[in-house]
C-alpha positions in Angstrom: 45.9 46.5 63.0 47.5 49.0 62.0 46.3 53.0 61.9 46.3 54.9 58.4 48.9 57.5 57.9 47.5 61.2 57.9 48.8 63.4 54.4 51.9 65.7 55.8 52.3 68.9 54.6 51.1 72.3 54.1 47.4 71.3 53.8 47.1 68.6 55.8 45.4 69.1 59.4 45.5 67.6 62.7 41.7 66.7 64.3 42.2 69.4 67.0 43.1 72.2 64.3 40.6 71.1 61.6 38.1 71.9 64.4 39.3 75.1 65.3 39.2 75.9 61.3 35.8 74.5 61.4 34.1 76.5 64.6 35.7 80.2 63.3 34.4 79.6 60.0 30.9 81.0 58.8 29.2 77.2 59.4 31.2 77.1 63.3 29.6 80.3 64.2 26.2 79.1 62.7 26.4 76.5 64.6 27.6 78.1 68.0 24.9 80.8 68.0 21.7 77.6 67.2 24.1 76.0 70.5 23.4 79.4 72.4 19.8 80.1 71.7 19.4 76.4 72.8 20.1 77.5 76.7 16.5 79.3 76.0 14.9 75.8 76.1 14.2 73.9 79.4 13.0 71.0 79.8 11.3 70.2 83.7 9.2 67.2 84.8 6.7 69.5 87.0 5.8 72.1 83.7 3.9 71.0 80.5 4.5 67.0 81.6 8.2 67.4 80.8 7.7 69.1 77.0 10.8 71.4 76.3 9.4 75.0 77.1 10.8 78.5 76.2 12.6 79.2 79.3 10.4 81.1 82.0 7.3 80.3 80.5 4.5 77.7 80.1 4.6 77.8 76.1 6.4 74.5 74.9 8.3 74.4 71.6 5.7 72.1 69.7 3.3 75.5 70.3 5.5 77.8 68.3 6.4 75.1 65.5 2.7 74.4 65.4 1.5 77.8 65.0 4.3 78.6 62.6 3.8 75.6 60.8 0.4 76.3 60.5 0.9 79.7 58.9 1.2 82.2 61.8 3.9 85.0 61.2 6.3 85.2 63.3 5.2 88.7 63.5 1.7 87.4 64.9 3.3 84.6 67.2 4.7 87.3 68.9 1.4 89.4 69.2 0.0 86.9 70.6 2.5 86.0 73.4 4.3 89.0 74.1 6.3 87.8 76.8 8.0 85.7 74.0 11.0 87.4 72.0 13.1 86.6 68.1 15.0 85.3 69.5 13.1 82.6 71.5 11.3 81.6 68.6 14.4 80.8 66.5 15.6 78.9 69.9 12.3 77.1 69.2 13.3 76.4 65.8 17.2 75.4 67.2 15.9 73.2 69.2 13.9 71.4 66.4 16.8 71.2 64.1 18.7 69.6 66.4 16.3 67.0 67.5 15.6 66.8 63.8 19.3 65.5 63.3 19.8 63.2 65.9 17.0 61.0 64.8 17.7 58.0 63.9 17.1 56.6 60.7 14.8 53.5 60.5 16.2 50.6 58.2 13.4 50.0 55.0 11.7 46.0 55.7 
């Protein structure tokens, strides 16, 4: 078998450059600050049955999304738990996304 030739030229990218490109553009630095707030989530056996919790705490992530989701500000959230910062509850919402896209897709019958 053989491999498919990569364009040459001025445009043309090898996979370890493209990647550089792609992490110090606007969408890399997205994505390495959603990859950060994600080291606010732990998951442990012996707290909440194993449910990922904001780090330091007893709240799990399904808490927040459920009380955002069902139409809590985040403004209130944080009322309401004050040992819980921003910046936790977009970790929350981090941690969702990513979940969110590694599900796998189930074929139609």
């Amino acid at each position: 078998m053989t491999r498919a030739r990569r364009a040459k030229g001025p445009g043309a990218f090898s996979g370890a450059a493209y990647r550089r490109r792609w992490l110090d553009g606007p969408t890399g630095r997205l994505w390495r600050a959603g990859m950060e707030r994600l080291s606010r989530i732990s998951i442990d056996p012996a707290i909440r049955f194993g449910k990922p919790c904001v780090r330091g705490t007893r709240i799990s992530v399904g808490d927040v999304l459920g009380y955002l989701a069902g139409g809590m500000s985040e403004a209130a959230v944080l009322a309401d738990f004050p040992q819980l910062t921003h910046d936790d509850i977009l970790a929350c919402l981090a941690f969702a996304a990513e979940r969110e896209r590694r599900v796998m897709p189930v074929p139609a019958a």
